[in-house]
N, C-alpha and C positions, 0 to 999 in steps of 0.2 A: 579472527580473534587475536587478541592484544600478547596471547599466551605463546601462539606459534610464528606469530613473527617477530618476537620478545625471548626467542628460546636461540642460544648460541652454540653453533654446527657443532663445536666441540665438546656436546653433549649425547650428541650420536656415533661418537666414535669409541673405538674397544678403549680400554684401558691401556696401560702404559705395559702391566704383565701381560696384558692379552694380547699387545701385539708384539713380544719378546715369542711368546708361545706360538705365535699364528708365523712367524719366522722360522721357527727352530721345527716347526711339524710341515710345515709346505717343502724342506728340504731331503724330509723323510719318509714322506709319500710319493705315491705316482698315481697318476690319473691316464686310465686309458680306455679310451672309444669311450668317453664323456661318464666311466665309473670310476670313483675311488676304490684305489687301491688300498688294502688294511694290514698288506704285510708287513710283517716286522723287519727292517734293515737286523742282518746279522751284528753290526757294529754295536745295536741297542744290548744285546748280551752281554758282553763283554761289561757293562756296569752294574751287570748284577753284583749284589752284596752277598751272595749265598746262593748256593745249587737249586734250593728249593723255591727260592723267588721267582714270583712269576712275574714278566716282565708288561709294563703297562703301554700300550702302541699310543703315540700322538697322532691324533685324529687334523685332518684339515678344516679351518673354519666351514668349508664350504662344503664339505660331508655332512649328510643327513643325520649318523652316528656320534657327530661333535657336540658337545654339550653346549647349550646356545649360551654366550654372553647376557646378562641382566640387566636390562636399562635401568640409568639414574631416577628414573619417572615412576611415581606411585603408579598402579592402575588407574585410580579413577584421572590421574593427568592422563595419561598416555590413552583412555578413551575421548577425553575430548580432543584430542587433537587429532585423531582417527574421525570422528565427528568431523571436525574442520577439514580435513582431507575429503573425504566421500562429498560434505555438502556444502561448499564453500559458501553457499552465499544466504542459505536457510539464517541463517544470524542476524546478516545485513539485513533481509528484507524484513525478518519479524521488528528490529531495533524502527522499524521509519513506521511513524504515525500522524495520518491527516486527515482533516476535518475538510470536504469538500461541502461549498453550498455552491446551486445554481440558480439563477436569477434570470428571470423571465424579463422582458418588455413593456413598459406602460402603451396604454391605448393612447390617441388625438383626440384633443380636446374636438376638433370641430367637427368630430363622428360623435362622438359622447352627447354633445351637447342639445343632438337631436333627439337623443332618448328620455323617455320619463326622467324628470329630475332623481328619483327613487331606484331607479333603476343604471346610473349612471357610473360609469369605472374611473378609475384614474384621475380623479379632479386634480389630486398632484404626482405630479412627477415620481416620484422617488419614492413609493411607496416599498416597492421592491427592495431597495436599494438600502431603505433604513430599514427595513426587517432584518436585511441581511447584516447589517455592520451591530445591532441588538443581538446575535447570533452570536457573532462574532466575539462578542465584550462576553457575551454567556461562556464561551467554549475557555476563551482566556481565564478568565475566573475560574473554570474545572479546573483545566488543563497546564495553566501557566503562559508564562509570556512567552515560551519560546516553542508553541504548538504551532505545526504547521499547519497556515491556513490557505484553503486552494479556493476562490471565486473564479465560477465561471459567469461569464457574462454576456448574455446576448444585446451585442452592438445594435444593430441596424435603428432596432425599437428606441434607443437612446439619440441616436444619430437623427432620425427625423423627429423626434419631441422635441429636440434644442433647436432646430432649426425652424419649426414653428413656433418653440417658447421663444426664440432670439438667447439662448441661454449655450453655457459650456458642457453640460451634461455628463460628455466622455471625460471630461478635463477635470472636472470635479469628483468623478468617479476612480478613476485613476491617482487623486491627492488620498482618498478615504483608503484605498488598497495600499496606498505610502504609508501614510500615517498608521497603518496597522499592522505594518509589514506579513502583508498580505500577496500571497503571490497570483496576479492578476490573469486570466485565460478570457480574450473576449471571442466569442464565436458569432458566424453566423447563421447557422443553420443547426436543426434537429440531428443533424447526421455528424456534425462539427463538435455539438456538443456529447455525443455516444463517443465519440474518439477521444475528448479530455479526459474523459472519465475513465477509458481503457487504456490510457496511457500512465498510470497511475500504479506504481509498484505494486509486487504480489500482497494481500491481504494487507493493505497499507489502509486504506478508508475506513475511521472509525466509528465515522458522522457522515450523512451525508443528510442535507435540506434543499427542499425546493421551494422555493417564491416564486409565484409568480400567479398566471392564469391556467385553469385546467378545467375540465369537464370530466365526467365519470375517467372517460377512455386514456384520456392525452395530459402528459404537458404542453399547455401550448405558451411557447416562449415568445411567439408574436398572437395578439390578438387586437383586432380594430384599430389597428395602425396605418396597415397599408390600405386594407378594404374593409370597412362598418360591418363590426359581429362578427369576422373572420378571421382565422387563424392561416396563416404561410407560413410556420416554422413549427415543427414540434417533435416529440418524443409517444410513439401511440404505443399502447398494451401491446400492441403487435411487434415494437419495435426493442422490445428487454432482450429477447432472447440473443442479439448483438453486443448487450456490454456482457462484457466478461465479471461474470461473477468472482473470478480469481482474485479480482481487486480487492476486495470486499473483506474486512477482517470478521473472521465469523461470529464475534460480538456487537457486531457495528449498526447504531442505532440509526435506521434511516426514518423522515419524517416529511410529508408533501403539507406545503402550508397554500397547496390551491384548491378551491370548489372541490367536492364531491371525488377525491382522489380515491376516498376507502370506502365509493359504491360498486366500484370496481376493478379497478387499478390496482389496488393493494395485492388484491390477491392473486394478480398474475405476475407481482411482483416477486413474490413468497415464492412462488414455484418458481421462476427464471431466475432468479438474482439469488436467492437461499435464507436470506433475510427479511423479516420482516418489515413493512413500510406503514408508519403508523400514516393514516388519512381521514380525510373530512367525511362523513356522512351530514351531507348539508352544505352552507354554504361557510366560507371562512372571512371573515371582519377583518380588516386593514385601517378602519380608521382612528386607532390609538398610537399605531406605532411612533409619531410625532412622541407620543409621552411616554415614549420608554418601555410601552408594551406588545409583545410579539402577538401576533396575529389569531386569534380567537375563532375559535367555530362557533356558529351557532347552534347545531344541530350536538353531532357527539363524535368524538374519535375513535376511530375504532383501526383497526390492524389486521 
């Protein structure tokens, strides 16, 4: 706090009489076998003003019987900085707020393309990618320009789409996190991404989004990339009970914008994490975000 390291030492010391006094009584006492001693030097007599005065002993600062010096500090000062002492860092960590999204992997076109036209994922690229920076422009507009923003990003799925589209993919993804000053985490794995997330100050996440692919159970951050219909990287219902809830500010709106997250995801959420995760009962629509609109269910949200 800006208060006690803003407070000058020479505010903790006796006063200028108190230490004339804490002088003139330490040469008048005795201390022995670790007790103050409370007798009166016969010398103190002698200044009596009259027979019948009773004579008053100087007590040592550091006798129980001395009357304690009065800090410069109201109470209610001198309790926060008691505060600051016992919990130093309770302050800092409430003070940091951030809005974490994670982003999933597009599928290959030339897995997709075997499927029903109706049925097919990913026709472009970056579906993920602009849900997430729509987010993004959302939370700024709450929040201001100087919210901290955390993407996390699973590489691999990006990595092999460029290099079948012949395209920069990571390079482009990496200008969008610039340009938003956006602080970029790209992972590989299910287990890469539980770690971003736990490494994230106490009760510091106030948002958290997911794009990407999922089914009832899982985030799946790869799917029909590496193998047609199948998922190699993910976060399952089995696997919450790993992040640390700690992160998690106990206001903090988290929301899955994949398939069918709130048929049962949600609510092994709610018990492991503490927070509610609003999810799709049904399936969730990606093909507006081109026009400025975040991702749509068709079914109903639920939490």
């Amino acid at each position: 706090m800006e208060l006690a390291h803003g407070e000058s030492s020479e505010q903790f010391n006796f006063t200028a009489v108190d230490q004339e006094n804490a002088t003139e009584s330490q040469s008048s006492n005795r201390v022995l076998s670790g007790r103050v001693s409370t007798r009166i030097p016969d010398e103190h007599y002698s200044r009596l003003r009259s027979p019948g005065e009773i004579p008053c002993p100087h007590y040592s600062h550091d006798s129980l019987l001395a009357p304690r010096p009065r800090l410069p500090h109201s109470e209610p000062v001198r309790f926060v900085l008691l505060l600051t002492v016992l919990f130093p860092f309770t302050s800092l960590s409430a003070a940091v707020q951030e809005y974490v999204i994670l982003c999933g992997g597009p599928a290959l076109r030339k897995w997709e393309d075997l499927r029903n036209e109706n049925e097919q994922h990913d026709r472009w690229w970056g579906n993920f990618i602009r849900a997430s920076t729509l987010r993004m422009a959302e939370i700024r507009l709450r929040h201001g320009s100087e919210a901290k923003l955390i993407w996390i990003v699973y590489r691999p799925g990006y990595l092999s789409r460029a290099h079948a589209d012949g395209k920069s993919y990571p390079v482009w993804i990496q200008e969008q996190a610039d340009k938003r000053n956006c602080q970029l985490i790209w992972i590989d794995s299910g287990a890469q991404a539980i770690t971003a997330i736990n490494e994230r100050p106490a009760r510091s996440i106030f948002s958290f989004d997911y794009f990407g692919h999922s089914n009832r159970y899982a985030f799946m951050l790869d799917y029909s990339n590496d193998i047609m219909a199948i998922s190699k990287a993910w976060i399952h219902q089995r696997d919450l009970g790993r992040i640390r809830k700690s992160v998690f500010s106990r206001e903090a709106i988290c929301q899955s914008y994949g398939c069918h997250t709130g048929e049962s995801m949600s609510k092994v959420w709610r018990r492991k994490i503490g927070n509610r995760l609003i999810g799709a009962n049904g399936k969730t629509n990606y093909s507006e975000v081109g026009q400025g609109r975040l991702p749509y269910v068709t079914g109903t949200w639920v939490r």
